[in-house]
N, CA, C and O atoms as a DFTB+ gen file, in Angstrom:
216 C
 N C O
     1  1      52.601     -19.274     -24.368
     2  2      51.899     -18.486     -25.360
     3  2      51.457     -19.397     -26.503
     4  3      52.118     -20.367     -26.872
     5  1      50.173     -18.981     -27.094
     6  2      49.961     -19.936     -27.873
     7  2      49.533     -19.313     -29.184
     8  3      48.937     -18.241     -29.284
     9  1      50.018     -20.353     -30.490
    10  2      50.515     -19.881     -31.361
    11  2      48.943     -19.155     -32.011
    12  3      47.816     -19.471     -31.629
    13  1      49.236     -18.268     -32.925
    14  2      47.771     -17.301     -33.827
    15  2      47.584     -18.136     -34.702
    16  3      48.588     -18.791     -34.984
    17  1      46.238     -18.487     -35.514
    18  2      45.678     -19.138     -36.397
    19  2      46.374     -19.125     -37.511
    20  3      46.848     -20.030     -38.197
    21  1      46.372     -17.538     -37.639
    22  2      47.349     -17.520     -38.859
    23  2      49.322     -17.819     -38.791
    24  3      50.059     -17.758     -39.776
    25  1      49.576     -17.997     -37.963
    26  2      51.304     -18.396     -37.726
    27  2      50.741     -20.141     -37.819
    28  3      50.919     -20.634     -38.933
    29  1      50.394     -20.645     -37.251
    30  2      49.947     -21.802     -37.539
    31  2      49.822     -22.696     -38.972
    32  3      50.213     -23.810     -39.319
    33  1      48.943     -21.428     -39.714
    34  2      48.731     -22.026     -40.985
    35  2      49.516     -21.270     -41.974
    36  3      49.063     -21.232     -43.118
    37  1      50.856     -20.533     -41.664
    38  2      52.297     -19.759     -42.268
    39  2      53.063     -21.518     -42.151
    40  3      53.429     -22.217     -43.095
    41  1      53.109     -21.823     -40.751
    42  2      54.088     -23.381     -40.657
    43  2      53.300     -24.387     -41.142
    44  3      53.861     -25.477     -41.252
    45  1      52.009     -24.309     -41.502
    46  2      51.636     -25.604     -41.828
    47  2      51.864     -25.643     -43.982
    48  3      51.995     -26.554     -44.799
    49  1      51.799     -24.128     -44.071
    50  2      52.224     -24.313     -45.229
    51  2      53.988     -24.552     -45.743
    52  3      54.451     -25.373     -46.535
    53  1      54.519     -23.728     -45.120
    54  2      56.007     -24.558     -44.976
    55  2      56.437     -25.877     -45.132
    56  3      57.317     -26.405     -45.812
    57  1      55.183     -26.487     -43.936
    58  2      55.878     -28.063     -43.818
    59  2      55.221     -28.206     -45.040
    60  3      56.040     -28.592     -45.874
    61  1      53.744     -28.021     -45.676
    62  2      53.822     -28.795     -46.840
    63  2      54.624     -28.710     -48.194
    64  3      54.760     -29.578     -49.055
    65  1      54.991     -27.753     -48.158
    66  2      55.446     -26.892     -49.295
    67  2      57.000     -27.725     -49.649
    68  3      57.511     -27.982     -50.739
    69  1      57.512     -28.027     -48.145
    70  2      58.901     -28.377     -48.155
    71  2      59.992     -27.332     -48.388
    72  3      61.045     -27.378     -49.024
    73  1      59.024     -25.769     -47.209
    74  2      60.493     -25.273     -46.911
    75  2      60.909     -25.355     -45.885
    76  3      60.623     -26.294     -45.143
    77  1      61.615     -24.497     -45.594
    78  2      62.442     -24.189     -44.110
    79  2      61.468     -23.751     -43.298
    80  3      60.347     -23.468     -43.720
    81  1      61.899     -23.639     -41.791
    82  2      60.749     -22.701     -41.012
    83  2      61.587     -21.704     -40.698
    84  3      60.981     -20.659     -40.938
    85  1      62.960     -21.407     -40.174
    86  2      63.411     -20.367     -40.223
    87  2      63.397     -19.635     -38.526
    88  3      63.823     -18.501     -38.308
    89  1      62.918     -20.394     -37.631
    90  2      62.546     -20.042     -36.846
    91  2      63.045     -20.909     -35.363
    92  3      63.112     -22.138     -35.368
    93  1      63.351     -20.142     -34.214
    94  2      64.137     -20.627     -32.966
    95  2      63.116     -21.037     -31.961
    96  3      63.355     -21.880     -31.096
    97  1      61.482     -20.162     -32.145
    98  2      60.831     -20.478     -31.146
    99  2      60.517     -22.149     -31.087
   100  3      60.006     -22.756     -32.028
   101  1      60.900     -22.741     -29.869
   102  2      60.101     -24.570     -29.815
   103  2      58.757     -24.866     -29.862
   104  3      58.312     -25.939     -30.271
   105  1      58.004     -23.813     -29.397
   106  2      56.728     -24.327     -29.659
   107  2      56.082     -24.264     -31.597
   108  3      55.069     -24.892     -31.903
   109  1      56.844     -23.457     -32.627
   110  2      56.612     -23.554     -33.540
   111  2      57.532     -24.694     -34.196
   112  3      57.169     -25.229     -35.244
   113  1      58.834     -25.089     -33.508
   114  2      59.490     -26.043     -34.394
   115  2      58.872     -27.380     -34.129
   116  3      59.110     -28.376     -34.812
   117  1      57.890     -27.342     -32.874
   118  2      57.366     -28.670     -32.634
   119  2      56.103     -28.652     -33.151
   120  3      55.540     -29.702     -32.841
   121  1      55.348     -27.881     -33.848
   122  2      54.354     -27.763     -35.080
   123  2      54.745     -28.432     -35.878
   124  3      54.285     -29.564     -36.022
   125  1      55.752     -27.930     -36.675
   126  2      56.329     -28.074     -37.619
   127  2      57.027     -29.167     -37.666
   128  3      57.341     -29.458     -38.820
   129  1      57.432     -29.964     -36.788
   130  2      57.734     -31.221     -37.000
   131  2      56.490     -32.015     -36.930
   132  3      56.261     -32.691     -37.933
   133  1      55.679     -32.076     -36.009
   134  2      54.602     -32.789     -36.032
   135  2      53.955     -32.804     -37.369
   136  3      53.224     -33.701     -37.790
   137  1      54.307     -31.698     -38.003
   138  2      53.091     -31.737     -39.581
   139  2      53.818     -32.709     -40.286
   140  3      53.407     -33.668     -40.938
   141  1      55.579     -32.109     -39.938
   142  2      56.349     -33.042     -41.261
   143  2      56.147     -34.476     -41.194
   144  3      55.884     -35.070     -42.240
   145  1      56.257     -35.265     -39.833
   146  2      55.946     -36.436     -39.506
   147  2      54.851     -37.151     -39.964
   148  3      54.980     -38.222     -40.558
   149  1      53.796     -36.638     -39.730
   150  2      52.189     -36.520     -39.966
   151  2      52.609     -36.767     -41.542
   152  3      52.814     -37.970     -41.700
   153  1      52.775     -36.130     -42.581
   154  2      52.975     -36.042     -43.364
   155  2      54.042     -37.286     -44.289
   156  3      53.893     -37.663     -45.451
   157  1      54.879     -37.616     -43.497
   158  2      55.444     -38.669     -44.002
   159  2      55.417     -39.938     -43.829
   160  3      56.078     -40.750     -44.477
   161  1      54.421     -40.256     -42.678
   162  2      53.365     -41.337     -42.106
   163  2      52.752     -41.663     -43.509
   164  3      53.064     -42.602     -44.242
   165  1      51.679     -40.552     -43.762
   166  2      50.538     -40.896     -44.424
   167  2      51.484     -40.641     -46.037
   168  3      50.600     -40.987     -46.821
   169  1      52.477     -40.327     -46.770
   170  2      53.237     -40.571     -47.819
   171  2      53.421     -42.457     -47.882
   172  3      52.916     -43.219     -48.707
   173  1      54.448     -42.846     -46.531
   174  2      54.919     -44.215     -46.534
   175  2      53.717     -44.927     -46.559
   176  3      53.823     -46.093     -46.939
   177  1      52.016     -44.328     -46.095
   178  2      50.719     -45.538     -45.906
   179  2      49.704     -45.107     -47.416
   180  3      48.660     -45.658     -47.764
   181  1      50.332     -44.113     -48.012
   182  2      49.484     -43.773     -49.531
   183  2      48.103     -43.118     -48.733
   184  3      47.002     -43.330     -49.240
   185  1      48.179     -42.531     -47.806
   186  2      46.611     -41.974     -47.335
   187  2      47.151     -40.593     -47.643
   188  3      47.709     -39.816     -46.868
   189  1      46.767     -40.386     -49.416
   190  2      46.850     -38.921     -49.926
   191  2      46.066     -38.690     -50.693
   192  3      46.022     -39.172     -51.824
   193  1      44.982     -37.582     -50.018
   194  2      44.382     -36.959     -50.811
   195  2      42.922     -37.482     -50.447
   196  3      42.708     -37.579     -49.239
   197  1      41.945     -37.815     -51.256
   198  2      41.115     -38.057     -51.196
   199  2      40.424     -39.011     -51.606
   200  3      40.192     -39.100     -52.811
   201  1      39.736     -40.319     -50.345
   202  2      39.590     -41.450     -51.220
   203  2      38.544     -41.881     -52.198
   204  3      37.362     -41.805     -51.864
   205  1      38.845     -42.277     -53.247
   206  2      38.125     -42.231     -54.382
   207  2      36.666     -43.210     -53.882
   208  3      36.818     -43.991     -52.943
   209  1      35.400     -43.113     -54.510
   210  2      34.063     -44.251     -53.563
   211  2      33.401     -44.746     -55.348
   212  3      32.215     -44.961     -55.600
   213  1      34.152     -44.794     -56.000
   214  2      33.728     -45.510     -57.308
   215  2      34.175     -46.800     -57.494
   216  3      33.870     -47.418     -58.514
């Protein structure tokens, strides 16, 4: 089963937010890790946000 647009972007705000997900299903905890990862990649490489062209 595959996850709804909106459950998707419920865990993608979680992972950014830095809460819990709260949740047993694997196909959402493996969202949700993938974002956190994703996320702490581009923290440790400074690719945040938007790059400045001045």
């Amino acid at each position: 089963m595959s996850l709804s647009s909106h459950r998707q972007h419920k865990i993608y705000l979680a992972a950014t937010m830095g809460y819990g997900l709260g949740s047993d299903d694997p196909e959402e905890l493996a969202l949700y890790e993938m974002i956190k990862k994703e996320i702490e990649t581009d923290s440790k490489n400074r690719h945040i946000g938007i790059p400045r062209t001045d």
